[in-house]
Steps between C-alpha positions, in 0.01 A plus 500: 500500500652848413366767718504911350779618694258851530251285713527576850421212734521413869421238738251710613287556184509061413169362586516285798337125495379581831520780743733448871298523777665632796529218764466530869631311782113355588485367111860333498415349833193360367650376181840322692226328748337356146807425343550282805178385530528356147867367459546439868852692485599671771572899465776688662525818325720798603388831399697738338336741291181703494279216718791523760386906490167421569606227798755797614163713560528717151139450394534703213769308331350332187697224320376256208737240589651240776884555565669255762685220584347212495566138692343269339406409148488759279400376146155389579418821727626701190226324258274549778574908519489490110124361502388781684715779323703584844839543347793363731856583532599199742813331624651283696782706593410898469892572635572375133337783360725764500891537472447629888422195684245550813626513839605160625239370737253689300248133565575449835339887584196449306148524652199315465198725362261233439474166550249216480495132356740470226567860425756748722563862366819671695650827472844631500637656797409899443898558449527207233247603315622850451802370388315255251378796334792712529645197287286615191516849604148603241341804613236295644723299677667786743106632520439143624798458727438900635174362585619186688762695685310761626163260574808293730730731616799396340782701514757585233777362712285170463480525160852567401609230757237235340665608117859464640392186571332412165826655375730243653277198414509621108760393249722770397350742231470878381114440595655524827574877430156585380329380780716593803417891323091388466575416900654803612266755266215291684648563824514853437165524407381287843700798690345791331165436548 
């Protein structure tokens, strides 16, 4: 197909095959106690993106999606998230997704938001999340980590203690560089507020 180069076009203007609804934390809840209900796999999810917002008390926060770490099989509870349109950014290891590693002991700190047969939702400690999202470093990422720090009270001594962490635990990289400056321009925006 040969497009006219004087045709503007953006993701935007494409027709969509179906619109994203924006999920909440009562909806995934419901949908993880089904998925168990039907397979009879277990869930342990950890929250990491905008669900973990709305868990962290940000009511506001809309997301489309499910981003976590996941024990437990993914594959089927992927085709089960497909069949309902909830797109799903899941791992098994969410330390692996960046250059910057997460803090070691990042599981261990974890906290349980929900649980009930076959399905446990944690959170990261307040600190590991922020650093999670300072990882990315989007926009919306510091908003959400701002968010988390002020809701909890962490401090930016905390935070740049938690990256120096991350920092030792990560293999050796210019990334490094980039996000020790996304950490200390953070910092300074926790202090002058």
């Amino acid at each position: 197909m040969i497009l006219d180069p004087l045709i503007s076009v953006n993701i935007e203007s494409l027709p969509r095959r179906f619109a994203l609804q924006p999920l909440t934390l009562k909806q995934i809840v419901r949908d993880l106690a089904e998925y168990h209900g039907q397979t009879g796999n277990a869930v342990d999810l950890l929250l990491i993106g905008g669900l973990a917002l709305q868990a962290y008390g940000y009511s506001e926060r809309v997301t489309v999606d499910v981003d976590g770490e996941l024990i437990g099989e993914l594959n089927p509870l992927i085709t089960f998230l497909q069949q309902r349109q909830i797109p799903a950014d899941l791992g098994e290891n969410i330390s692996g997704w960046s250059i910057v590693s997460m803090p070691p002991g990042y599981r261990d700190r974890t906290s349980v938001w929900h649980e009930e047969s076959g399905l446990r939702l944690r959170l990261l400690e307040p600190v590991d999340f922020i650093i999670a999202k300072l990882r990315r470093g989007t926009d919306q990422d510091l908003d959400d980590a701002e968010y988390v720090a002020t809701q909890y009270q962490v401090l930016p001594a905390d935070v740049q203690s938690s990256a120096a962490s991350a920092i030792n635990a990560s293999p050796q990289d210019t990334a490094l560089f980039l996000f020790k400056k996304t950490v200390e321009n953070f910092c300074l925006r926790m202090t002058s507020q």
